[in-house]
Kinemage of the C-alpha trace (Angstrom):
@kinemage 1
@onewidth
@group {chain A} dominant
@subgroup {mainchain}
@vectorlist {calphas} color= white
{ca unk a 1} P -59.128 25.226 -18.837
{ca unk a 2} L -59.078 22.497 -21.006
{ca unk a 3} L -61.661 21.673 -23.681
{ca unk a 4} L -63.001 18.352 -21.886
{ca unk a 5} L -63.410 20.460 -18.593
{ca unk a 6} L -65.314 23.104 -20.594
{ca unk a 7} L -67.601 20.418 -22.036
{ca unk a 8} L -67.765 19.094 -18.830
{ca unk a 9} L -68.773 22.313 -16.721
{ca unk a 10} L -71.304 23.084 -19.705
{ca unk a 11} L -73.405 19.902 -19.596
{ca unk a 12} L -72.911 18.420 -15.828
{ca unk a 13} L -76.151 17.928 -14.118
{ca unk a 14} L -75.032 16.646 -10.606
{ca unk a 15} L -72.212 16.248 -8.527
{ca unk a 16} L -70.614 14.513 -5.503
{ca unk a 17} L -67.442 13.859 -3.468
{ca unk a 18} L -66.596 10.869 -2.359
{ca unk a 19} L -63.455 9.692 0.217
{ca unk a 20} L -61.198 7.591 -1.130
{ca unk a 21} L -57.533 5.570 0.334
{ca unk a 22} L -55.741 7.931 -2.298
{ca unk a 23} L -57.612 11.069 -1.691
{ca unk a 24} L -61.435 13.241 -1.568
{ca unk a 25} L -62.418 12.744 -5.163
{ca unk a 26} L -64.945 14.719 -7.403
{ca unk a 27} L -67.307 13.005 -9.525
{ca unk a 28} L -69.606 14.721 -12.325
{ca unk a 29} L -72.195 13.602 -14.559
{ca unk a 30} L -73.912 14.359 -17.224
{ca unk a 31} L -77.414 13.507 -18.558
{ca unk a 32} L -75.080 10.605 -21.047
{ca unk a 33} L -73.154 9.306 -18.144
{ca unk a 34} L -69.791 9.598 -15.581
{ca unk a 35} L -67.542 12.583 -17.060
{ca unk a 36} L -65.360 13.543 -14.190
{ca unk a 37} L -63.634 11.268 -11.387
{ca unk a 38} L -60.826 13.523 -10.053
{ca unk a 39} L -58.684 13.867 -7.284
{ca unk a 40} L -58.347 17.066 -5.239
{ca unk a 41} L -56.194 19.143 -6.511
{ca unk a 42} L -55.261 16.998 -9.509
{ca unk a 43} L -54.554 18.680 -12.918
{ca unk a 44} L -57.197 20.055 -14.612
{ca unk a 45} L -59.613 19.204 -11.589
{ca unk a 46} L -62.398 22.115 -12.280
{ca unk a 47} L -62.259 24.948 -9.935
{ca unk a 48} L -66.425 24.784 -9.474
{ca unk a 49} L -68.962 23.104 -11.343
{ca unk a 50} L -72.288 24.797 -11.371
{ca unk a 51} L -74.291 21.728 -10.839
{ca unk a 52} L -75.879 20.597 -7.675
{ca unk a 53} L -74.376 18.441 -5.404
{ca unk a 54} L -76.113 14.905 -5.519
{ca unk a 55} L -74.359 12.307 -3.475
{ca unk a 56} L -77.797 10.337 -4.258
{ca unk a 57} L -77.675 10.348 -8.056
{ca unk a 58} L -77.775 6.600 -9.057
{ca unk a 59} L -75.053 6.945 -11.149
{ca unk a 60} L -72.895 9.287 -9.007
{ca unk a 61} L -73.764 6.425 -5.897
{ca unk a 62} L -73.052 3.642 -8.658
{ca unk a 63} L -69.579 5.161 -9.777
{ca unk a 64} L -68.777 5.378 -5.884
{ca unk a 65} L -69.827 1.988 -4.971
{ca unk a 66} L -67.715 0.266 -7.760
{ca unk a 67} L -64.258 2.908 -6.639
{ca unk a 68} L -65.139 1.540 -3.406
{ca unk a 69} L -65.212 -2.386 -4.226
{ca unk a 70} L -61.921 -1.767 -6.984
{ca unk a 71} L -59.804 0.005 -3.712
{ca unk a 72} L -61.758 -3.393 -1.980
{ca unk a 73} L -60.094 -5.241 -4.112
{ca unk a 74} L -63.460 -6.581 -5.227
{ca unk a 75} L -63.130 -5.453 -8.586
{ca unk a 76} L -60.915 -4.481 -11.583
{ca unk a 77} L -62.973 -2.661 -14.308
{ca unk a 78} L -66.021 -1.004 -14.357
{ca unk a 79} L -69.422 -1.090 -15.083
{ca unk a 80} L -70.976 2.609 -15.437
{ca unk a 81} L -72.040 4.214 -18.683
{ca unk a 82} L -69.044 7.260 -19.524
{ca unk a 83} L -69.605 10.421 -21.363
{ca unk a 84} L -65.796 11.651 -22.215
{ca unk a 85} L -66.175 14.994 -23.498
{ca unk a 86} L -63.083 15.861 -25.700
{ca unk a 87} L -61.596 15.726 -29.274
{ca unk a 88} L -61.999 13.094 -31.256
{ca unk a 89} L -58.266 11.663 -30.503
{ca unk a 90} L -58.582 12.467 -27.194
{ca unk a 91} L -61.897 10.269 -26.944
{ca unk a 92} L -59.506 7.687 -29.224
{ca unk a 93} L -56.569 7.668 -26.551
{ca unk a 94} L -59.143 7.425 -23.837
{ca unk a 95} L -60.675 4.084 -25.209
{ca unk a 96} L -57.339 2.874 -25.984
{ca unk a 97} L -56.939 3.229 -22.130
{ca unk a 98} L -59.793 0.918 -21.729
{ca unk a 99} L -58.530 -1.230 -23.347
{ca unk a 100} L -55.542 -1.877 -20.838
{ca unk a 101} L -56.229 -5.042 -18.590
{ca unk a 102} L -55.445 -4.424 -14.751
{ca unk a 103} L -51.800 -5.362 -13.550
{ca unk a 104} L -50.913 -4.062 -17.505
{ca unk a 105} L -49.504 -1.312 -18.673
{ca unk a 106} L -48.677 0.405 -22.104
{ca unk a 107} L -46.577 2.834 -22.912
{ca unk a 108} L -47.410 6.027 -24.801
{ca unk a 109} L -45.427 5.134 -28.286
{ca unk a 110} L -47.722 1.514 -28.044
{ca unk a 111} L -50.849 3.079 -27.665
{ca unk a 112} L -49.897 5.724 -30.710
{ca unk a 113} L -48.968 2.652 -32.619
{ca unk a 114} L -52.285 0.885 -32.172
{ca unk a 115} L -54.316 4.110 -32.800
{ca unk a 116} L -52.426 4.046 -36.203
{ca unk a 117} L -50.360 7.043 -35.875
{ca unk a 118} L -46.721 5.977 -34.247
{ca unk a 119} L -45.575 9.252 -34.013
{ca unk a 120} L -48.190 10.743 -32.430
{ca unk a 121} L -46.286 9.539 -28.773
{ca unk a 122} L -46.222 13.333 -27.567
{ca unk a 123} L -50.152 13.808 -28.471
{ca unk a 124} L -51.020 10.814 -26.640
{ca unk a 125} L -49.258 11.839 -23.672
{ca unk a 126} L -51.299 14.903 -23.942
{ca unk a 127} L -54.557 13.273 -24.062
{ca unk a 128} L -53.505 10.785 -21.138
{ca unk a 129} L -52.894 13.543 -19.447
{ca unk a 130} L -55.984 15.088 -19.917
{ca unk a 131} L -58.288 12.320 -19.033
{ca unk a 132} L -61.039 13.459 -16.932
{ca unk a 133} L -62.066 10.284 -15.620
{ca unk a 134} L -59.436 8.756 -13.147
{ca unk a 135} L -59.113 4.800 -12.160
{ca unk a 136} L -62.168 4.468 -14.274
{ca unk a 137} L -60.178 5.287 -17.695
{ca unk a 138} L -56.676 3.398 -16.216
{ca unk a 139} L -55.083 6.435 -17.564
{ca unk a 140} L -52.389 5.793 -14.218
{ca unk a 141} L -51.730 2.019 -16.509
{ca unk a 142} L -49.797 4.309 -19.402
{ca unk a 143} L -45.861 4.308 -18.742
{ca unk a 144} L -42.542 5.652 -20.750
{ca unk a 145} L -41.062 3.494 -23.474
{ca unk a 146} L -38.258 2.310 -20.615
{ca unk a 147} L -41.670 0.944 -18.254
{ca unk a 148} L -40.660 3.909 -16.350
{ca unk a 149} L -43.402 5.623 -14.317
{ca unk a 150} L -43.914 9.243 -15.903
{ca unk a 151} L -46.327 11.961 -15.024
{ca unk a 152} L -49.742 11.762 -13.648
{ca unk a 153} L -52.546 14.222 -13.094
{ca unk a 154} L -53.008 13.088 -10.226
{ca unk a 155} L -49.591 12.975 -8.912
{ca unk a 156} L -47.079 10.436 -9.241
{ca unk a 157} L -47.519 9.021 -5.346
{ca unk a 158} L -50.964 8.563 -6.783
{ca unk a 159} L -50.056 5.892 -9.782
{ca unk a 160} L -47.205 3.994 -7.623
{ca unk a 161} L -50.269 3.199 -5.803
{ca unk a 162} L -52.905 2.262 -8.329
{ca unk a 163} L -50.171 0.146 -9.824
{ca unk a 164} L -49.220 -1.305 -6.793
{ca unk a 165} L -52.654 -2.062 -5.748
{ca unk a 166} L -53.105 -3.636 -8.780
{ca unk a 167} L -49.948 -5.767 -8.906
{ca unk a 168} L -50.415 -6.782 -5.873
{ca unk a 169} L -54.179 -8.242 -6.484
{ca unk a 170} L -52.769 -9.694 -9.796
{ca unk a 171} L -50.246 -11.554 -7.850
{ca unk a 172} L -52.451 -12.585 -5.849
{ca unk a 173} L -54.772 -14.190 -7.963
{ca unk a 174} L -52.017 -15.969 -9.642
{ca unk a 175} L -50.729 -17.676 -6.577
{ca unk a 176} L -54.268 -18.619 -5.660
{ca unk a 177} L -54.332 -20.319 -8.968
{ca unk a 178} L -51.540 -22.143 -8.644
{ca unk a 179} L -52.396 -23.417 -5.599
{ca unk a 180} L -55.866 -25.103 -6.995
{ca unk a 181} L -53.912 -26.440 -9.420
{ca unk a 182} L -51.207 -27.886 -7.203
């Protein structure tokens, strides 16, 4: 178990699942804010969380509303207050990650670069890795040094699709632009 999921288990106060086009996901909060969005049977996905199951927490319905409008379409970032539990670089990396427009992507020697520590790739792929918060942190937006697509807790089938998803909307967007302008 890792140390986020720890934290996690320790100071969650509700839970829910929700259905989503990729997959049941888990969500968990704490009395801070949103500190787990996984998929089933993801890595690191707690086993059990001793918190009660709230699918009418306002922030637990709020999270699930806003996964629902980004798969929608409707959206591209998110508005709920987080609470990552982990290390300090691992709380680092996972802002980094929010940092990462939609239809972007970084790689993991970039995002060790603009934390200040270039060779800290391999660490950063750790942390990525270990983000508890799926979609929300765009953890799936981090790629190898070649742009190509490397693991995912979630399972590679998983990011092709986020990316895709939001490729495709990006696209989109830009030919509606054009258009207005045309």
């Amino acid at each position: 178990m890792t140390f986020a999921t720890e934290s996690i288990l320790q100071h969650c106060t509700a839970q829910c699942r929700i259905a989503s086009p990729l997959g049941t996901m888990l969500l968990a909060r704490t009395g801070a804010g949103l500190a787990g969005a996984w998929f089933e049977k993801q890595k690191h996905h707690p086993e059990a969380i001793d918190a009660p199951e709230r699918g009418d927490d306002p922030l637990l319905m709020a999270t699930a509303s806003q996964l629902r409008a980004y798969f929608a379409g409707e959206i591209d970032a998110f508005d709920v207050p987080l609470d990552l539990q982990g290390t300090t670089f691992q709380r680092d990396v996972w802002q980094a990650l929010l940092r990462i427009e939609a239809g972007e992507t970084r790689s993991y020697g970039a995002i060790a670069r603009e934390l200040g520590v270039p060779s800290a790739s391999r660490a950063v792929g750790s942390a990525v890795g270990r983000n508890p918060v799926s979609i929300i942190v765009p953890c799936h937006r981090v790629v190898g040094s070649s742009g190509a697509l490397t693991g995912y807790a979630g399972g590679l089938d998983r990011k092709t699709s986020l990316l895709r998803i939001e490729a495709d909307r990006v696209k989109s967007r830009r030919g509606a632009r054009q258009r207005e302008l045309h």
